[in-house]
Structures are given as structure tokens and as C-alpha cells.
C-alpha positions as CSV (number, residue, x, y, z in Angstrom):
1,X,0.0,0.0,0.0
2,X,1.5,3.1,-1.5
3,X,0.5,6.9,0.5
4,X,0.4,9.1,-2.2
5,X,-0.3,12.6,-1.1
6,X,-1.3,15.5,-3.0
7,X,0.3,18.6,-1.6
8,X,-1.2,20.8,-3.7
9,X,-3.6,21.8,-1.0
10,X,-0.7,22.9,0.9
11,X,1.3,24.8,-1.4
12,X,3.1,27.8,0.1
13,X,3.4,30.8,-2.1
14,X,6.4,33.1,-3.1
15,X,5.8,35.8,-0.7
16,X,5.4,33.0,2.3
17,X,8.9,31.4,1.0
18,X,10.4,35.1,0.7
19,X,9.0,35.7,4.4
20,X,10.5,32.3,5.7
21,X,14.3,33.4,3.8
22,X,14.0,36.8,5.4
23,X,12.1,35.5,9.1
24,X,15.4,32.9,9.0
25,X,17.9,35.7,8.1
26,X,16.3,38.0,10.7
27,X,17.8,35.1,13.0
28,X,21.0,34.1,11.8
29,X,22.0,38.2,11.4
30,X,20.9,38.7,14.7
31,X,23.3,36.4,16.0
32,X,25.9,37.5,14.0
33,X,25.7,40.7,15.2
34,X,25.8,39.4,18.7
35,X,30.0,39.6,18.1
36,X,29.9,42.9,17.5
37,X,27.7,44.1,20.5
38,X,29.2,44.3,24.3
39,X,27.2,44.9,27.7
40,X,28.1,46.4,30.9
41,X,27.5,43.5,33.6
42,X,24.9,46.0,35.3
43,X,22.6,46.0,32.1
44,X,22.9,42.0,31.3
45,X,20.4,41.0,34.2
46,X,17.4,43.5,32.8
47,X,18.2,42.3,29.3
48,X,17.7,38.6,30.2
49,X,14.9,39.6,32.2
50,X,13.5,40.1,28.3
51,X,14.9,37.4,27.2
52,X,13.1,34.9,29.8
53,X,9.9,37.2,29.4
54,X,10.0,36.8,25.9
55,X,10.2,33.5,25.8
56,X,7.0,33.6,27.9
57,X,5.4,34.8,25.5
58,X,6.2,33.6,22.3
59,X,6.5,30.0,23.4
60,X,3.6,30.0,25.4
61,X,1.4,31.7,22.1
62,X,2.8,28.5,20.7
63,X,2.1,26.1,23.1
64,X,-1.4,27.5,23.4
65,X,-2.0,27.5,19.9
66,X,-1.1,23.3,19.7
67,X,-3.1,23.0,22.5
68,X,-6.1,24.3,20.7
69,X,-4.6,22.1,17.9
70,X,-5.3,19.1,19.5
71,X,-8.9,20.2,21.4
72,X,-9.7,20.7,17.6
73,X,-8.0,17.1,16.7
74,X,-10.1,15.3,19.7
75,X,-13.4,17.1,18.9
76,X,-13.0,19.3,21.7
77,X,-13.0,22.7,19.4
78,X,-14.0,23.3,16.4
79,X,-12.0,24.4,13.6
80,X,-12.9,27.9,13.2
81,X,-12.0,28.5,17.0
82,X,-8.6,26.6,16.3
83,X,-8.0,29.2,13.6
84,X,-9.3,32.2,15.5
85,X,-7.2,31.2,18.7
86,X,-4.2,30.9,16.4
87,X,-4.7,34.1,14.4
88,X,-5.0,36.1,17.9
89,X,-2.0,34.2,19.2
90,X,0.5,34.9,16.3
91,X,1.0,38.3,16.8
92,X,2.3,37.3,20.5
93,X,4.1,34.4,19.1
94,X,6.1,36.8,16.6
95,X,6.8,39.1,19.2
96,X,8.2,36.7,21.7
97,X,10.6,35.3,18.7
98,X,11.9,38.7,18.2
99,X,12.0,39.8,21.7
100,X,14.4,36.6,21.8
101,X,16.8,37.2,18.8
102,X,16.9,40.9,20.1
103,X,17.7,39.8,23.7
104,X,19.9,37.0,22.9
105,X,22.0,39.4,20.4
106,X,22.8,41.7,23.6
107,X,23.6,38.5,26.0
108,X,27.0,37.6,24.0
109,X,26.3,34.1,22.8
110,X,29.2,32.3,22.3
111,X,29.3,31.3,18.5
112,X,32.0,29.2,19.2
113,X,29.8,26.5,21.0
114,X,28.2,24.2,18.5
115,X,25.6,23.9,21.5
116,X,25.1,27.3,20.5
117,X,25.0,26.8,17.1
118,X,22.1,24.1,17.5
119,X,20.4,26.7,19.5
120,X,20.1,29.8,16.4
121,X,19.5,26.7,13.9
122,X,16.5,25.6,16.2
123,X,15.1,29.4,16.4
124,X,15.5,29.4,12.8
125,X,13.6,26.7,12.3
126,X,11.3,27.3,14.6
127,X,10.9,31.5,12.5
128,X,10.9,28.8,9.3
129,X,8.0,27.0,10.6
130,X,6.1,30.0,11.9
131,X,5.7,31.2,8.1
132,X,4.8,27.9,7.4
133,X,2.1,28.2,9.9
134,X,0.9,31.6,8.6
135,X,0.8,29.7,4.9
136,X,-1.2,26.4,6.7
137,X,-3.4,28.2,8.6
138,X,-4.3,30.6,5.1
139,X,-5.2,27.2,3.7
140,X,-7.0,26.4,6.5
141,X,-9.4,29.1,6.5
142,X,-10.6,28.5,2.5
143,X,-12.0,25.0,4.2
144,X,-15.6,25.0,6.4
145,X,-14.8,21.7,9.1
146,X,-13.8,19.5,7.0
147,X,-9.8,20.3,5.6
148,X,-8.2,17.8,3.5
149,X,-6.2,15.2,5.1
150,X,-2.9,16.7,3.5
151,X,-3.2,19.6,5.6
152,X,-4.0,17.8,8.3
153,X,-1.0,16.4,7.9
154,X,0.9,19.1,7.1
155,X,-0.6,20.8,10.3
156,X,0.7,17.9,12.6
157,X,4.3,18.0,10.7
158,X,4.4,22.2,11.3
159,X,2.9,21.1,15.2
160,X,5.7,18.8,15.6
161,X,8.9,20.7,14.4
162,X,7.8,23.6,15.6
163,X,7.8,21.9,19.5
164,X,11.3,19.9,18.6
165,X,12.8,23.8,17.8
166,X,11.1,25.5,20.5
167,X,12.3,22.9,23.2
168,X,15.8,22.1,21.2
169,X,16.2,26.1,21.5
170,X,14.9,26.1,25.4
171,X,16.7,23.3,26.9
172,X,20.4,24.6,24.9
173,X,19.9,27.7,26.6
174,X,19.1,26.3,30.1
175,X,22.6,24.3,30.1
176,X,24.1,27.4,28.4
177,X,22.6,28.8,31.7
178,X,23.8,26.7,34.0
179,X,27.1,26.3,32.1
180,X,28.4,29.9,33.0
């Protein structure tokens, strides 16, 4: 038995693929710039003060909108307030992923750690799969209750990855943490 999937449903557009490039670069420069950035000791606990709050509140926008995910997946919610809950959470989620990259420039990462390393490749991801998100939950809107299984799919692939980053970034920067 062959699965044969049709992922036309699913497509993601130009723009969304020029978003993703530019949400991952926003990343990857922000880290890069980290090198040429230096704190005083005295301003490094308020800027990881925003860095933890961030990550508050973009992870938990994330976390709240799979949880809604799977109320919707168990019958629990239907799909429109899956979509509506998601659409008011992604403005959070954005800022908390920005707040982050911001934050985490000023803290002095050191790019020299491949634990590190992991860490802006799992934020990246996780920016990739945020766009991806936007584009999935564009599709998901054309569709009443009843979304083809592809995007179901993809949904749970997007749901997935985008906990694997999230927590790949979160528990990197907990040793990091502990490490200094």
C-alpha cells in the first residue's frame, strides 16, 4: 500500500517562501551581530529579564496555539476557533521570537559553542516554521470543518517541528545557563 499525497492543497506561495528566507535571516543576522555588541555587567540582568519574558510569551502563544490544535484534533473545538485562537495568538508568538533574537544578540552568545549553534538553527527553524504556519493556517481558512487530510497532515508535521525547535532552543539555553 502506497500513500500518495497531493500537496497541492498545501502549497506555500512566493511571498510565504520570501517571508521564511527573510524570518530565518532575521535570526542568523541577529546572532551575527551578537559579536559585535558588548554589555556592561549592570545592564545584562534587565536584558535577560526580556529574554526569559520573551520566551514567555512567544513559546507560550505556541504552546497555546497546539493546545487548541489538539482540542480541535479530539473534537473538543472546532476548527474555526482553532483558527481564531491561532490568528489572535500569532502576533504574540512573533513578538516573543523577536524579543528573543533581540535579547539574545545583547547576551553575548558564544558562536563558538556548537551547542550554540544548534540553538540559532533551532530558532530558525522554529521562525521557518512559523511562516509555514501563517501559509497552513491561510489554507485552512478556505475550508468550512472538513480540511483535507494533507493539511491535516501538514498541520501535525508544522505542530511537531515547531515543539522539537522551540524545546531544542529552550533546553540549549538552560545548560548554556547553567554552564556559565
Amino acid at each position: 500500500m502506497t500513500l500518495e499525497l497531493d500537496l497541492r492543497p498545501v502549497l506555500i506561495t512566493a511571498a510565504e517562501i520570501r517571508l521564511t528566507l527573510l524570518a530565518v535571516a532575521f535570526v542568523i543576522g541577529t546572532a551575527a551581530a551578537s559579536s559585535l555588541v558588548s554589555l556592561p555587567e549592570s545592564v545584562r540582568l534587565i536584558v535577560l529579564f526580556v529574554h526569559l519574558g520573551s520566551l514567555v510569551v512567544g513559546f507560550g502563544a505556541v504552546l497555546s496555539i497546539d493546545w487548541y490544535g489538539l482540542l480541535w484534533l479530539r473534537g473538543r473545538a472546532t476548527l474555526s476557533d482553532m483558527i481564531n485562537h491561532a490568528h489572535r495568538a500569532t502576533t504574540l508568538t512573533w513578538c516573543g521570537l523577536i524579543g528573543l533574537c533581540l535579547s539574545g544578540m545583547l547576551l553575548s552568545p558564544d558562536l563558538n559553542s556548537p551547542l550554540t549553534l544548534i540553538k540559532i538553527g533551532a530558532v530558525a527553524g522554529a521562525a521557518a516554521v512559523g511562516v509555514c504556519a501563517l501559509a497552513a493556517g491561510r489554507r485552512l481558512r478556505s475550508w468550512r470543518d472538513n480540511p483535507p487530510r494533507q493539511v491535516m497532515i501538514f498541520g501535525l508535521v508544522l505542530a511537531g517541528a515547531s515543539q522539537v525547535f522551540w524545546w531544542t532552543a529552550v533546553v540549549i539555553g538552560f545548560l548554556a545557563r547553567e554552564a556559565r
